[in-house]
FIMARFI-824601 format. One line per 8 residues: number of its first residue (from 0); their letters; for each residue x, y, z of C-alpha. Coordinates in Angstrom, 1 decimal, always signed. Example, Ala and Ser with C-alpha at 12.3 -4.5 7.8 and 13.67 -1.06 7.14 Angstrom:
2
0) AS) +12.3 -4.5 +7.8  +13.7 -1.1 +7.1
This chain:
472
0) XXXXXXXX) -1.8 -20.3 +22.3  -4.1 -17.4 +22.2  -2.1 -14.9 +24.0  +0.9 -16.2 +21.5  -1.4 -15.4 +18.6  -2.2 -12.1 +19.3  +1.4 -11.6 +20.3  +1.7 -12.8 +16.5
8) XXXXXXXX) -0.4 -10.3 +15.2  +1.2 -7.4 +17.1  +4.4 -8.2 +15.5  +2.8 -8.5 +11.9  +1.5 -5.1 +13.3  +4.5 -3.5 +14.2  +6.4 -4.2 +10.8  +3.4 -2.8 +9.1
16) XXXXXXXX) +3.7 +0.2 +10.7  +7.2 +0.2 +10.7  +7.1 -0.2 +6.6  +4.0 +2.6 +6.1  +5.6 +5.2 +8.1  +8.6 +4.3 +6.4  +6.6 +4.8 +3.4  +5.0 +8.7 +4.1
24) XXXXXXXX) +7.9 +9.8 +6.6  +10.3 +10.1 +3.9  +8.3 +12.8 +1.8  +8.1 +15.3 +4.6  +11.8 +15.5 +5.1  +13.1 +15.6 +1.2  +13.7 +19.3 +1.3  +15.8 +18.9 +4.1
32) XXXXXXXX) +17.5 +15.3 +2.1  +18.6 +17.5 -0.4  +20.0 +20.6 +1.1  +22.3 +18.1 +2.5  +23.2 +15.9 +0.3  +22.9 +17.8 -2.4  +20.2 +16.1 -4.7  +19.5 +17.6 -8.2
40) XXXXXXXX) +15.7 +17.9 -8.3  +15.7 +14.5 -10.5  +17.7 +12.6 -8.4  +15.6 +13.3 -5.6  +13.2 +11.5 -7.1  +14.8 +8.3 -6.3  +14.5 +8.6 -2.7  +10.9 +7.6 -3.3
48) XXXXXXXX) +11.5 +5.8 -6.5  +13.8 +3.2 -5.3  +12.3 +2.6 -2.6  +8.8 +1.6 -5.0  +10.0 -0.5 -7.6  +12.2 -2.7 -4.8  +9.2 -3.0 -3.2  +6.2 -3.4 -5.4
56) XXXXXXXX) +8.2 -5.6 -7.9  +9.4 -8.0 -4.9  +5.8 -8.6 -3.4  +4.5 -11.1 -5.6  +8.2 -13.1 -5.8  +8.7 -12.9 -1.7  +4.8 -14.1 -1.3  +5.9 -17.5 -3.1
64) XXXXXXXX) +9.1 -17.7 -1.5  +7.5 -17.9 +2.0  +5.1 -20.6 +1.2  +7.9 -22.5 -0.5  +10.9 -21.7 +2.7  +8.7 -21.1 +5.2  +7.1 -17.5 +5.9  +8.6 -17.1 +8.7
72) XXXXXXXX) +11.9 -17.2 +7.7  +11.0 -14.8 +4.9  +9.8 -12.6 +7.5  +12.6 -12.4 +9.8  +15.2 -12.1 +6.4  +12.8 -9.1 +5.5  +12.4 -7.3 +8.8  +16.6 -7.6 +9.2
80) XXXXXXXX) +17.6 -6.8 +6.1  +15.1 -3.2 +6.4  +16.6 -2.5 +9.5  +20.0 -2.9 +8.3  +19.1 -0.4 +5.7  +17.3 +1.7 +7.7  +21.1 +2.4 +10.1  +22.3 +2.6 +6.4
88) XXXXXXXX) +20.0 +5.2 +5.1  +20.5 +7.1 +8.2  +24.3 +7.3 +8.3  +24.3 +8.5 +4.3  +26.5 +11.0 +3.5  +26.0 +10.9 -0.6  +22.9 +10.7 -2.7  +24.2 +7.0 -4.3
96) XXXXXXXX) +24.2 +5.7 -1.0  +21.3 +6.9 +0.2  +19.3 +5.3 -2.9  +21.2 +2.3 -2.6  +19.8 +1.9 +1.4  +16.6 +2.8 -0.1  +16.3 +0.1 -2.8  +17.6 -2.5 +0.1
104) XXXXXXXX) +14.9 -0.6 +2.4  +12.0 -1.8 -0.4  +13.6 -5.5 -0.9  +13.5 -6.0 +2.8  +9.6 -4.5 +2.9  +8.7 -6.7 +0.5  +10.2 -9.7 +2.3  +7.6 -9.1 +5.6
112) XXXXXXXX) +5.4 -7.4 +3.7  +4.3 -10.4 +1.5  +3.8 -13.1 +4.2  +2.3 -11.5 +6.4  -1.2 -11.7 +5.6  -0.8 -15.6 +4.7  +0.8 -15.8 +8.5  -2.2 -14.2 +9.9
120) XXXXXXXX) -4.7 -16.6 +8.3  -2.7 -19.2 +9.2  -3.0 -18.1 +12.9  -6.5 -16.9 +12.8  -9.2 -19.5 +11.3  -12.4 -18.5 +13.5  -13.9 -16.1 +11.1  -14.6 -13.6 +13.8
128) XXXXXXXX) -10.9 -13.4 +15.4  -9.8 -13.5 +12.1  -12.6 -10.3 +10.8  -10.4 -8.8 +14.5  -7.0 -9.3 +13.3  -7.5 -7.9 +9.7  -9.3 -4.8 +11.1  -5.9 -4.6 +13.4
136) XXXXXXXX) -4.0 -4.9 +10.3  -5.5 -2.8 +8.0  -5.9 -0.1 +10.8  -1.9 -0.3 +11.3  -1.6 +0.8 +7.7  -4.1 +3.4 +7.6  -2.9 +5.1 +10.6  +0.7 +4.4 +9.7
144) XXXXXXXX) +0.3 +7.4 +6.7  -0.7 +10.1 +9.1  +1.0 +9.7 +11.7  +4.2 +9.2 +9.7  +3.7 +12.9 +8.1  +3.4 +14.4 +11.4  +6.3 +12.2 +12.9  +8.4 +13.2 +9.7
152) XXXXXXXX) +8.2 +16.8 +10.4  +9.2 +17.2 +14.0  +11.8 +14.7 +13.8  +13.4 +16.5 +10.9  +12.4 +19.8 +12.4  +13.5 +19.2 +16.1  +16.9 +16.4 +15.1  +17.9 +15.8 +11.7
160) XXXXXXXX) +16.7 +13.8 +8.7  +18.7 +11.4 +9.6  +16.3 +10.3 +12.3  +13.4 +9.4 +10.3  +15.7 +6.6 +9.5  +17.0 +5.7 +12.4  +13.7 +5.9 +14.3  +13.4 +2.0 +12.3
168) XXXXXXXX) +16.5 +0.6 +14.4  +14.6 +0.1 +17.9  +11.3 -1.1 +15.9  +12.7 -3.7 +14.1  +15.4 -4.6 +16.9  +12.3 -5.5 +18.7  +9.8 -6.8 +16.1  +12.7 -8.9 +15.2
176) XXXXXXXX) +13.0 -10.3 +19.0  +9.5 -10.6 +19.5  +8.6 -12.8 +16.5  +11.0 -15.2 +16.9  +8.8 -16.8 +20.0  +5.8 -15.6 +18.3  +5.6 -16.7 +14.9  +4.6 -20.1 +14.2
184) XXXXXXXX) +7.4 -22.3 +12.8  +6.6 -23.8 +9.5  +8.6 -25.3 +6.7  +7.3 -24.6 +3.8  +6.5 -27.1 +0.8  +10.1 -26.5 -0.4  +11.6 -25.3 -3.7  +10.8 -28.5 -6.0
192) XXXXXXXX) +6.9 -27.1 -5.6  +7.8 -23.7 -7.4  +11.2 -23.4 -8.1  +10.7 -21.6 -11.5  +13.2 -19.5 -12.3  +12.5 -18.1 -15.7  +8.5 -17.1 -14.0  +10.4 -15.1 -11.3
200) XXXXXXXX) +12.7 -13.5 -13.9  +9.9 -12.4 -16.1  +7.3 -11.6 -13.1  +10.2 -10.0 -11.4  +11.4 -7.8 -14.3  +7.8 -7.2 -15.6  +6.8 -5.0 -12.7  +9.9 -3.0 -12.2
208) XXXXXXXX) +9.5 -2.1 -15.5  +6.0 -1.5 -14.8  +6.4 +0.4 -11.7  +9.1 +2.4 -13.3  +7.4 +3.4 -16.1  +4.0 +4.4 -14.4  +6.3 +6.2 -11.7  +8.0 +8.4 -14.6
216) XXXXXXXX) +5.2 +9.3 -16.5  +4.6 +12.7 -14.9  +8.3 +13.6 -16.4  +8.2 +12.4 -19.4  +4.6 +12.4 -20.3  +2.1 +9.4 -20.9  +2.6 +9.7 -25.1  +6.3 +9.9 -25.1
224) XXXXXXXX) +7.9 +6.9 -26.9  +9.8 +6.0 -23.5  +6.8 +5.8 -21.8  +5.0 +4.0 -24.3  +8.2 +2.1 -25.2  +8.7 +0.4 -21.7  +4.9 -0.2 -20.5  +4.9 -2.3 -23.9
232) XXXXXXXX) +7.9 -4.2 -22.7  +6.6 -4.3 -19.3  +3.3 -6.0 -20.7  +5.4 -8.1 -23.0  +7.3 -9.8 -20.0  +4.1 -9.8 -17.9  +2.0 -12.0 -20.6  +5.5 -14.4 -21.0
240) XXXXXXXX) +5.1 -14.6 -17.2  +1.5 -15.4 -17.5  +2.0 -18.1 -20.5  +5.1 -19.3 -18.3  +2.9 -20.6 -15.4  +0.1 -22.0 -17.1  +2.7 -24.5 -19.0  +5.4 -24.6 -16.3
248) XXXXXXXX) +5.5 -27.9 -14.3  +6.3 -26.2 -11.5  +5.1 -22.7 -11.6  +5.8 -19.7 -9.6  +2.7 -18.6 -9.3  +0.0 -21.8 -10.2  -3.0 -20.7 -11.8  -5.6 -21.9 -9.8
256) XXXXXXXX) -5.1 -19.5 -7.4  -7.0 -16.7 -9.9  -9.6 -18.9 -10.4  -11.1 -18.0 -7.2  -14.0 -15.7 -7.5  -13.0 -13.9 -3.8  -9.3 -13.5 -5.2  -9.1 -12.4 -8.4
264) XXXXXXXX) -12.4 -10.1 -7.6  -11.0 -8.5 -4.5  -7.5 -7.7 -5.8  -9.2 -6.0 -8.6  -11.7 -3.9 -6.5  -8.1 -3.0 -4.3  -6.7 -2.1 -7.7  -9.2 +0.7 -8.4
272) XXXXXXXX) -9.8 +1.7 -4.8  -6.0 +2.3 -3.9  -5.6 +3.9 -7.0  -8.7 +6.4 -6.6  -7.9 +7.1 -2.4  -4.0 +8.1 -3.5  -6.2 +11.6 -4.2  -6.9 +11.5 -0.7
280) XXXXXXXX) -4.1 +10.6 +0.7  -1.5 +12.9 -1.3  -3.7 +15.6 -2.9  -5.3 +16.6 +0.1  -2.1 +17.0 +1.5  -1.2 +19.2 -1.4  -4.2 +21.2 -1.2  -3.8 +22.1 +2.7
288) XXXXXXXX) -0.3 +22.8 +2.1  -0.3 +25.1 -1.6  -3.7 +26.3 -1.1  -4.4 +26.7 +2.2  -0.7 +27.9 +3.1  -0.5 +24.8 +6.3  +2.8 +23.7 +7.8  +3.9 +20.1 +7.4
296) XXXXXXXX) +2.9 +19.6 +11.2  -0.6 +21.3 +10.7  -1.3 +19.4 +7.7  -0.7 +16.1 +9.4  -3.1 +17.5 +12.6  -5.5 +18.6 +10.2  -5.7 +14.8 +8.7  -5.6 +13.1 +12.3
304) XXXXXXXX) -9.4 +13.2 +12.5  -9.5 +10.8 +9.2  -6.9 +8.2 +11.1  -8.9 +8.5 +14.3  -12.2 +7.4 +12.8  -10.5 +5.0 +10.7  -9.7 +3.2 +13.7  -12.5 +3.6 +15.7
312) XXXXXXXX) -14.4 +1.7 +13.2  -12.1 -0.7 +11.9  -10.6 -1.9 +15.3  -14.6 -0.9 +17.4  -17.1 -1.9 +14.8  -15.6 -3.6 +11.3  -14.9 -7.3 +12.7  -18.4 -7.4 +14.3
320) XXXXXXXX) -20.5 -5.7 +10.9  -18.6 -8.2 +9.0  -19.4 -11.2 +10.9  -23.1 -10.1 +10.8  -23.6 -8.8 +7.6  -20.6 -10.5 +5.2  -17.5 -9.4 +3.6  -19.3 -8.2 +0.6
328) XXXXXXXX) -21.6 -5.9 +2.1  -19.6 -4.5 +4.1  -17.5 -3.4 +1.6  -20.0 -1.7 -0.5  -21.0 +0.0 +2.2  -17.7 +1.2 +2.6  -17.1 +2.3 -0.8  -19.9 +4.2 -0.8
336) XXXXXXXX) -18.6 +6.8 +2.3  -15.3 +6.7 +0.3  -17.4 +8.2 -2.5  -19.1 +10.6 -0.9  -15.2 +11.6 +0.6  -14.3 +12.7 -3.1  -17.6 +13.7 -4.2  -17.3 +16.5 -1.4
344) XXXXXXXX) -13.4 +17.3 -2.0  -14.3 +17.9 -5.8  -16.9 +21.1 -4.2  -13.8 +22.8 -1.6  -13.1 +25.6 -2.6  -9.9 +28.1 -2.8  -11.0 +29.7 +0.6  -11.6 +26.6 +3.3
352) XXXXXXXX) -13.7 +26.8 +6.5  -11.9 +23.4 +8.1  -15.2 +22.7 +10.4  -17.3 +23.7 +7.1  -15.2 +22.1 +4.0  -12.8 +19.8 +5.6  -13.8 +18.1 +8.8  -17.0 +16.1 +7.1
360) XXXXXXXX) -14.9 +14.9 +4.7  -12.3 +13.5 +7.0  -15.0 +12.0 +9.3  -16.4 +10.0 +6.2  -13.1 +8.6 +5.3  -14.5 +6.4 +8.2  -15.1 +4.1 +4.9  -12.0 +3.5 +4.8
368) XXXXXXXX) -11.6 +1.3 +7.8  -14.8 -0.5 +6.8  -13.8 -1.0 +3.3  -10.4 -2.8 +4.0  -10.4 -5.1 +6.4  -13.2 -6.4 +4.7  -10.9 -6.2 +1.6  -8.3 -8.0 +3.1
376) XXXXXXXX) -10.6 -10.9 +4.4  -12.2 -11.4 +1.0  -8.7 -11.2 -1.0  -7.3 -13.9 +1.5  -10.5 -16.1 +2.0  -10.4 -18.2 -1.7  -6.8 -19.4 -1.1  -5.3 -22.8 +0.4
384) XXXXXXXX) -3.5 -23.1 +3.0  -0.1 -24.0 +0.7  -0.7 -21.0 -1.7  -1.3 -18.3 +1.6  +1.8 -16.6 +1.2  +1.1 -16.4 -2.4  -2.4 -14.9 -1.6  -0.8 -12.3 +0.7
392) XXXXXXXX) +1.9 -11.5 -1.8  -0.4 -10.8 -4.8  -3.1 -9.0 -2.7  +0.1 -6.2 -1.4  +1.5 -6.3 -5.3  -2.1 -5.0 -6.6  -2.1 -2.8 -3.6  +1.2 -1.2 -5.1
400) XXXXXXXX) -0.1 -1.2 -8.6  -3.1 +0.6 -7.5  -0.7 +3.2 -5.8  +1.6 +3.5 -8.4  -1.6 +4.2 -11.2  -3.2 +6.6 -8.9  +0.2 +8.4 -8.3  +0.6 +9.1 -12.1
408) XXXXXXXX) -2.6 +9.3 -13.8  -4.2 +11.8 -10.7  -1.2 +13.9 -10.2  -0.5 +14.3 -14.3  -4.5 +15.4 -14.8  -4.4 +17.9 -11.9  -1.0 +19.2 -13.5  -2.3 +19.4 -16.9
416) XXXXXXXX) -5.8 +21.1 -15.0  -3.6 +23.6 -13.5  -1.7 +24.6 -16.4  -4.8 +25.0 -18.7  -6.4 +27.0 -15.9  -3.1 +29.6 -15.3  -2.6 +30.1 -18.9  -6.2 +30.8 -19.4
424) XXXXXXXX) -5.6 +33.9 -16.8  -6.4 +32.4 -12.9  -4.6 +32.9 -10.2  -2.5 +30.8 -8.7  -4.6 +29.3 -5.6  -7.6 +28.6 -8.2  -5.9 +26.9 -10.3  -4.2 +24.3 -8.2
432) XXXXXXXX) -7.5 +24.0 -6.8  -9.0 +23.7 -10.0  -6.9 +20.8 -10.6  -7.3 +18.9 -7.5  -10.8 +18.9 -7.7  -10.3 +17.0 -11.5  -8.1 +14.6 -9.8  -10.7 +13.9 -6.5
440) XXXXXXXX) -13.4 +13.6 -9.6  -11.8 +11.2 -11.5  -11.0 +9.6 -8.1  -15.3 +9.0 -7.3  -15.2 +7.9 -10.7  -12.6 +5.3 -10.2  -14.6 +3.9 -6.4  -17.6 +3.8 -8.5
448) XXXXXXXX) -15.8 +1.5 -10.8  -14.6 -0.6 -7.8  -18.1 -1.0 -6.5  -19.2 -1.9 -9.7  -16.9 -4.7 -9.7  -17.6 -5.9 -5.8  -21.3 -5.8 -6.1  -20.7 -8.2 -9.5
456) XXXXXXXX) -17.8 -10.4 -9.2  -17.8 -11.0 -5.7  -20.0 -13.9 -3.9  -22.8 -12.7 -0.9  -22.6 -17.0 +0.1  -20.5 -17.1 +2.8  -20.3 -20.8 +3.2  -19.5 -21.5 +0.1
464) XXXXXXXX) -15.8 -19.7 +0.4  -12.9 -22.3 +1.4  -11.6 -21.3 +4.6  -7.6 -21.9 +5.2  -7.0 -24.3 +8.0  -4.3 -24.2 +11.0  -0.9 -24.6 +9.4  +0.2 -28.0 +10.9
């Protein structure tokens, strides 16, 4: 039974990995995407776009679904049917098509995405294993981003961009095989629990909206009466879904599970921290690449140190600081290197020493891998057993929220920096760097707000958390 679980978590693993990479791989090769299929510059876009709203809309719906059909099942449906897409994606020969496998690529994402942080808890009830198995989880994803722009680049450089694609085919072929053994059987409380259609309509159509919206601001600007047009609707069908479950007999998502200090707390604090680290992730890219004048390769080696100290700490030292010293603490402490991270990015300047100016900054993102698996624990930790899948569907749908939030808000302000600095007269290095460091300033601003919000909403009593118990 143990070897079986950690056999579990590799597969959980492995489609994480499988869905991150999928995730960062894609932007390295969209010059290439649209030589050949011949993209407008909008429509290229929707590579990426499709691929977001499928996925971040889904999370919260699929997260239900596996507690009321069993999460495995859900699993297996999701892991197959983003394989599937993945052969499709890669055999494209039109930009409809390829946006079509793209939206199918987020649906099936969602699917494994959402349950697998309820399976894991499920599986893992010792609070140490389970402190291991998150820091194994939450290291998969963190790694997944860089190693997926340095994959992305040679694959496209040395094959085709076809093969970033159809890199997913053995992966899932084999995460697929491996978790039928693997995955404990359960069969779920059925529809009657939470069959509520209209909730799922609303919840459903809510965050696409949403996610569309926040995705489209940096084209149409955050005033424009489209922009301000749909997030109204979007809020209008988010607050029917919210006065939909506290009368529904059966709701989609039952209220009690936000009553949870741990939950509601922790999916917050993700919120603001996602949102602030997308100027790390993405920016910093930017900044190598515009500024700097790196390759795609070089600017995925020059991020490697961040993912190697990432998971150093969150696979070597995060399960054992967290048993000793608490969720909570951990966390702040985390938030507080990730800090220091942006506080430093917002001082590089237009001519970079990478020893000097870059390589103390990816070192520190060492926060990073204590931050999240501690994270993880606490967002998972105030749930039953029956609403686990739930849990880990609403903990990955905040996740993309944060994402999408940080994508538009930090990317418009360091656009709107950089124009006010190149029509007042600088050139064009210093005023892309002049932007980025608005964005990485905004970014502290937003993890000082998130450890605001974990030092005060979330519990230091460990014993007093519920913790789920083995799935029968």
């Amino acid at each position: 039974m143990r070897t079986s679980r950690w056999t579990a978590l590799g597969v959980l693993a492995t489609s994480m990995l499988m869905t991150v990479l999928d995730g960062s791989i894609v932007t390295v090769a969209m010059p290439a995407i649209q030589a050949d299929l011949g993209f407008t510059p909008t429509g290229l876009s929707w590579v990426v776009n499709a691929y977001l709203i499928a996925f971040g809309a889904l999370l919260l719906l699929f997260g239900r679904l596996g507690d009321l059909l069993g999460r495995k099942r859900v699993f297996l449906a999701g892991t197959g049917v983003f394989t599937a897409a993945s052969l499709l994606a890669g055999a494209a020969t039109s930009p409809g098509v390829l946006i079509a496998a793209r939206f199918l690529q987020g649906v099936g994402s969602a699917a494994a995405s959402a349950v697998s942080l309820g399976i894991l808890v499920t599986l893992f009830t010792e609070p140490r294993e389970r402190a291991k198995a998150f820091a194994v989880f939450s290291f998969t994803g963190a790694a997944g981003a860089s190693i997926g722009q340095v994959l992305g680049g040679l694959l496209t450089d040395a094959l085709a961009w076809n093969w970033i694609f159809f890199i997913n085919l053995p992966i899932g072929a084999a995460a697929l095989l491996a978790a039928l053994p693997t995955l404990p059987a359960d069969r779920g409380l059925g529809l009657r629990a939470g069959a509520d259609v209209l909730g799922a309509l609303l919840v459903t159509s809510g965050l696409m909206t949403g996610i569309y919206t926040v995705v489209k601001i940096e084209e149409y600007g955050a005033g424009s009466a489209r922009t301000l047009g749909l997030g109204a609707l979007a809020l209008v069908l988010l607050a029917g879904f919210a006065v939909r479950q506290a009368t529904a007999a059966h709701p989609l998502m039952p209220p009690r599970i936000l009553r949870s200090r741990s939950v509601a707390g922790a999916n917050l604090v993700q919120m603001l921290m996602v949102a602030a680290l997308f100027s790390f992730q993405v920016l910093v890219a930017l900044y190598l690449q515009k500024v700097q004048g790196y390759g795609a390769a070089e600017t995925g080696l020059a991020m490697l140190p961040a993912a190697v100290v990432i998971g150093g700490v969150s696979l070597g030292l995060s399960a054992r600081l967290i048993t000793r010293f608490g969720e909570r603490n951990i966390l702040l402490t985390g938030l507080v290197l990730l800090v220091g991270v942006l506080g430093l990015l917002t001082r590089t300047p237009v001519h970079a020493s990478y020893a000097v100016d870059l390589l103390p900054v990816m070192l520190l993102a060492a926060g990073f891998g204590l931050a999240l698996p501690a994270l993880t624990a606490l967002g998972m930790s105030g749930a039953e057993e029956e609403d686990a899948g739930l849990a880990s569907g609403l903990f990955n749908t905040t996740q993309q929220i944060g994402m999408a939030v940080g994508v538009a808000v930090l990317s418009t302000l360091a656009a709107a920096r950089t124009e006010t600095l190149t029509a007042a007269g600088s050139p064009a290095a210093e005023a892309l760097t002049g932007g980025y460091h608005l964005a990485f300033g905004v970014g502290a601003g937003l993890l000082v707000a998130a450890f605001a919000a974990a030092f005060l909403l979330l519990r230091t009593d460990r014993p007093a958390r519920r913790e789920l118990t083995m799935a029968a």
